[in-house]
N, C-alpha and C positions, 0 to 999 in steps of 0.2 A: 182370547176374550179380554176386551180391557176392564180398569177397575170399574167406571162406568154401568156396563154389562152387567159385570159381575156381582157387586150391591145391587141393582136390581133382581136379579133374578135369586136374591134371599145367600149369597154362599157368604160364607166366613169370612173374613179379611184378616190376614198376617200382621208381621211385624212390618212385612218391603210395602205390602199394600196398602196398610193405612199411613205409612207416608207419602205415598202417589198418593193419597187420598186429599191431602196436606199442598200438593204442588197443582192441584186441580182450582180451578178459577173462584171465587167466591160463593158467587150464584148457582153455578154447579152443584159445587158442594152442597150447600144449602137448601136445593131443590131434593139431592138424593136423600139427606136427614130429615127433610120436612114430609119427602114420601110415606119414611116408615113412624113419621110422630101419628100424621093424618089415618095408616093403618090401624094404630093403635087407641088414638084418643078422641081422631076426627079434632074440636078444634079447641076441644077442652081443653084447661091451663087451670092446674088443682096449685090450691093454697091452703094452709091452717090458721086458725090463730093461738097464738103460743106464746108463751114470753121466754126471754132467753134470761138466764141465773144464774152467776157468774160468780161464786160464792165466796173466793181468796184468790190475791194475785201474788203470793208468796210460793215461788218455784225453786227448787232445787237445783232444775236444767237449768241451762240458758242458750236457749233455740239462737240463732243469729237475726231471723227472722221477727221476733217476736217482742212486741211494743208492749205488750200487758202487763207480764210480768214486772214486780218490781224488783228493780235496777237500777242505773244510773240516768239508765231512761224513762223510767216514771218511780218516782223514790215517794209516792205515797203507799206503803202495804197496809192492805187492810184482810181479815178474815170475819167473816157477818158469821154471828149467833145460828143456831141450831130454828131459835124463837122468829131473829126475825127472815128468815128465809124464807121459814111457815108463816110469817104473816105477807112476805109478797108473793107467794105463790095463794093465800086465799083468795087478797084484792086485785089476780090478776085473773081466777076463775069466776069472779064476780062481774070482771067485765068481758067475761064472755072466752076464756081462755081455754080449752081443751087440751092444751098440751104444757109441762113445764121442759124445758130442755138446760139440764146442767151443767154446766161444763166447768170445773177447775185449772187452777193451775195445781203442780205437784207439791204441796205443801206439807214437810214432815212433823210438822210443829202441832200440826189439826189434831191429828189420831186419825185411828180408822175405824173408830166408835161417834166421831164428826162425821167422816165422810160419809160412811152408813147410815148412821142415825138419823139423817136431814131426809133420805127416802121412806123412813119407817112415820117419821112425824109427819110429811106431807102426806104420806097415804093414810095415814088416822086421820088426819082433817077431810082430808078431800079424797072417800075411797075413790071415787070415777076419774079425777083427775088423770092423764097418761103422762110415767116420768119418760121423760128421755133421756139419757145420764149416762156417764161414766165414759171414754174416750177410751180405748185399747192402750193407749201411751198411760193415760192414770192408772186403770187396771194393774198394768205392768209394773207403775211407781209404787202402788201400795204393795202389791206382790212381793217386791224388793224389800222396801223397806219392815213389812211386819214377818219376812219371812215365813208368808203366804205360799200355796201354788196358785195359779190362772184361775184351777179348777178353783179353789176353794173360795177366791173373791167371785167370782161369778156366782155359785151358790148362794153368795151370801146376798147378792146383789139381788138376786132373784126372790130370799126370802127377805128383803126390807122393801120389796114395791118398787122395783126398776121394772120396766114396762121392754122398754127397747133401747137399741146403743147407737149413740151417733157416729159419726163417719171419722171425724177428728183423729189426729195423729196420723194418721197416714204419709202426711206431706210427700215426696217423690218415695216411690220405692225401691230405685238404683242404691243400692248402698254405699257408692263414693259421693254422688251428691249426697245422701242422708249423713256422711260422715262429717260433711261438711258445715251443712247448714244445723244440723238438730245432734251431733255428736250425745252419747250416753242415752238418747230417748231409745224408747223399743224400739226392735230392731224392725226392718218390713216383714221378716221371717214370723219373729213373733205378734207383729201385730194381724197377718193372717191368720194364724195358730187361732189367737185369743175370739175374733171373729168366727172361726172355723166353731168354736167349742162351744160361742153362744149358739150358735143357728143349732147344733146339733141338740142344745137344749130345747129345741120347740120354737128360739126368739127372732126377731129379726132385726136387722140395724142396717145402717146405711154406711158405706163408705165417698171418702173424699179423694182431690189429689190437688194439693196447691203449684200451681204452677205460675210461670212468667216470671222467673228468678232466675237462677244461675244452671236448671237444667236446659236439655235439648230436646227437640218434639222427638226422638228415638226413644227418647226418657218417658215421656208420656204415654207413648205405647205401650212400652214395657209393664207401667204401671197398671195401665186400663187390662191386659193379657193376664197381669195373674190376677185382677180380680176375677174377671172371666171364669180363668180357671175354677178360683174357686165357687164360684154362684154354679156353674157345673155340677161341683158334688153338691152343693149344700142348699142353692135355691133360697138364702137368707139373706141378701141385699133387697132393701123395697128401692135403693132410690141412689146414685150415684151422684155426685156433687164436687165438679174443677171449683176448686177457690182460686179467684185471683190474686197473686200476691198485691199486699198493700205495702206501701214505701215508704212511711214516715216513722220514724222514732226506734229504730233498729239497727241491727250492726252488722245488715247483711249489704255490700259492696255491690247495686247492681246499676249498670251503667244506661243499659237499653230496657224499654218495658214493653209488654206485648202491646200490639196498637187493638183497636178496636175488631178490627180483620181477625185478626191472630185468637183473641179469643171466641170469635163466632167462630170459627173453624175448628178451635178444639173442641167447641160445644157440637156440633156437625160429626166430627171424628168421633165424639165419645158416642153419639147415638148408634152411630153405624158400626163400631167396634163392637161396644155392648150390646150385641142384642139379647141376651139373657138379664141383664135387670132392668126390671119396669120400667121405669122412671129416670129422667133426667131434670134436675134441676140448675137453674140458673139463680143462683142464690145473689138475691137484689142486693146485700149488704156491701157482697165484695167488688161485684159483676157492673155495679151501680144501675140504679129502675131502670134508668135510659137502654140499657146495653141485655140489662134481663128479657126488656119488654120486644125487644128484636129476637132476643135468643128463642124465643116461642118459633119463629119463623125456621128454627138452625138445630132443630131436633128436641128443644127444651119443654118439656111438658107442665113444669111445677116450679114456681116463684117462692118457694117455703112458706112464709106465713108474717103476721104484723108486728111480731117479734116483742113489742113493746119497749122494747130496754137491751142492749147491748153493748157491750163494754169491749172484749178483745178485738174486734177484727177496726171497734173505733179508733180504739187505742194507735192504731198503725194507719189512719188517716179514712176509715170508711166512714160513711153519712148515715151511721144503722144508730146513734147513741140513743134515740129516743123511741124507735121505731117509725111506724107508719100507720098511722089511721084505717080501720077496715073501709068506711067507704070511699076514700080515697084510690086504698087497694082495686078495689073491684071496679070504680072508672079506670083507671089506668090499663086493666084488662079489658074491659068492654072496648074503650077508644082505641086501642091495639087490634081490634077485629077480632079477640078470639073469647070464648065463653068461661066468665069463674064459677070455679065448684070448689066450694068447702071444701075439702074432706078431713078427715081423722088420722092419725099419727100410721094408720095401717090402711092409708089410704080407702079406706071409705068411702063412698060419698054422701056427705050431709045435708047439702043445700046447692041446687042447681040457681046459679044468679040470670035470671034470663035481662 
């Protein structure tokens, strides 16, 4: 039977098979991930609106990848008030925002009475608000640093108003590329773990995998397989998310970039690999709207949301710094041929855009 066949007819695909996967023609490909999107979603393409909140770029690590952090490569560090975080996360549910999503750098200078406190204060102001917060690589930094366990920041996370955990930190999970590029960040090992412990609490979270940098598409399998595995036991991944690596203002050495091919076809591979978590997103920040708005066609079902404000992935040359207008958003899906639907941080659906 070839691979062909065999994705259609629903069976698993390995390590050898979803590289044949890989060596299959564009359109091919494409046809067999747009098979199983159209199974699932028909021709819907779910978004939120959200703002992303980026609280300190003062890091401890230094990823090679990574522009945000302050460095030599952006030597402005700032760390924003506990007050006014709460105040852009009101003016950003005022304009319609459902979801806040935090993301730090590892900053040991905060406390972990900051980092906590900022979910306890947004959920006083804004009980309905949904946080989305805390990364498995931060988890992991505060763990380290207050001589925490896993368990006990999760607890804590849970009793200040964390909602659900984004996918971040992940970046390849081969551990000699990880040695490489994110050396001292958690390990893949424990950033499974820490994933593994929230879902067992009842939550769910999303994971990522950055790619088109200095790994190999073996490397990418490998990655996509032990999510797999886990969403097997645990069933706590809503939503799966390739970043594309962005190029500017970092100190990672990369000579070639994936062409536009390259990343529809991981997007393609990751639908047909993962058939156990929902959703595949083509995250417009990194993917850029052009390349997202195709990826709907390449197994992607979910374009994330209007984000408002974003700072790291700009930092390293994306077009997300201000966001994106909602009705802007929702031409761009209509004029693409496929249907927007709201939905809610747990995928929901709120508002069918006909």
């Amino acid at each position: 039977m070839d691979i062909v066949e065999k994705v259609r007819n629903g069976e698993r695909v390995g390590l050898e098979e979803a590289l044949e996967l890989y060596e299959l023609d564009l359109f091919t490909l494409g046809a067999l991930a747009d098979e199983k999107r159209k199974k699932m979603y028909g021709k819907k393409t779910y978004f939120n609106i959200n703002r992303h909140i980026n609280p300190t770029n003062i890091c401890k690590d230094i990823c090679k990848f990574c522009a945000y952090s302050a460095s030599r490569k952006n030597p402005n560090p700032y760390t924003l008030t506990v007050d006014e975080i709460v105040e852009i996360a009101k003016k950003s549910w005022q304009s319609g925002a459902k979801e806040v999503h935090v993301v730090s750098a590892h900053n040991p200078e905060a406390g972990l009475e900051w980092y906590l406190g900022m979910f306890k204060a947004i959920k006083e102001a804004l009980p309905q608000i949904h946080i989305k917060a805390l990364t498995a690589a931060e988890i992991n930094f505060l763990a380290q640093e207050y001589g925490l366990s896993h368990d006990e920041i999760l607890d804590r996370m849970v009793e200040n108003g964390v909602d659900s955990m984004p996918g971040g930190g992940a970046e390849i999970f081969d551990e000699k590329v990880r040695e490489y590029i994110c050396k001292g960040k958690v390990s893949s090992a424990g950033w499974l773990e820490i994933h593994r412990k929230w879902h067992e609490r009842g939550k769910k979270s999303n994971a990522t995998m950055l790619f088109g940098h200095v790994e190999k598409r073996e490397h990418r399998i490998d990655h996509m397989l032990r999510l797999r595995s886990l969403q097997d036991e645990t069933g706590g991944f809503n939503c799966f998310i390739p970043l594309v690596y962005q190029r500017e203002n970092n100190y990672l050495k990369v000579e070639e970039f994936p062409t536009g091919q390259e990343v529809l076809k991981t997007m393609a591979v990751s639908r047909i690999v993962l058939d156990n978590i929902p959703h595949l997103k083509a995250y417009w920040v990194t993917a850029t709207i052009n390349l997202a708005l195709i990826a709907q066609e390449y197994g992607a079902d979910d374009l994330d949301g209007t984000i408002e404000r974003e700072s790291i992935q700009a930092a390293a040359g994306a077009k997300s710094a201000h966001g994106m207008a909602l009705d802007e958003f929702v031409h761009l899906i209509k004029d693409s041929g496929f249907t927007p639907v709201e939905r809610d941080s747990l995928y929901n659906e709120l508002k069918v855009w006909r």
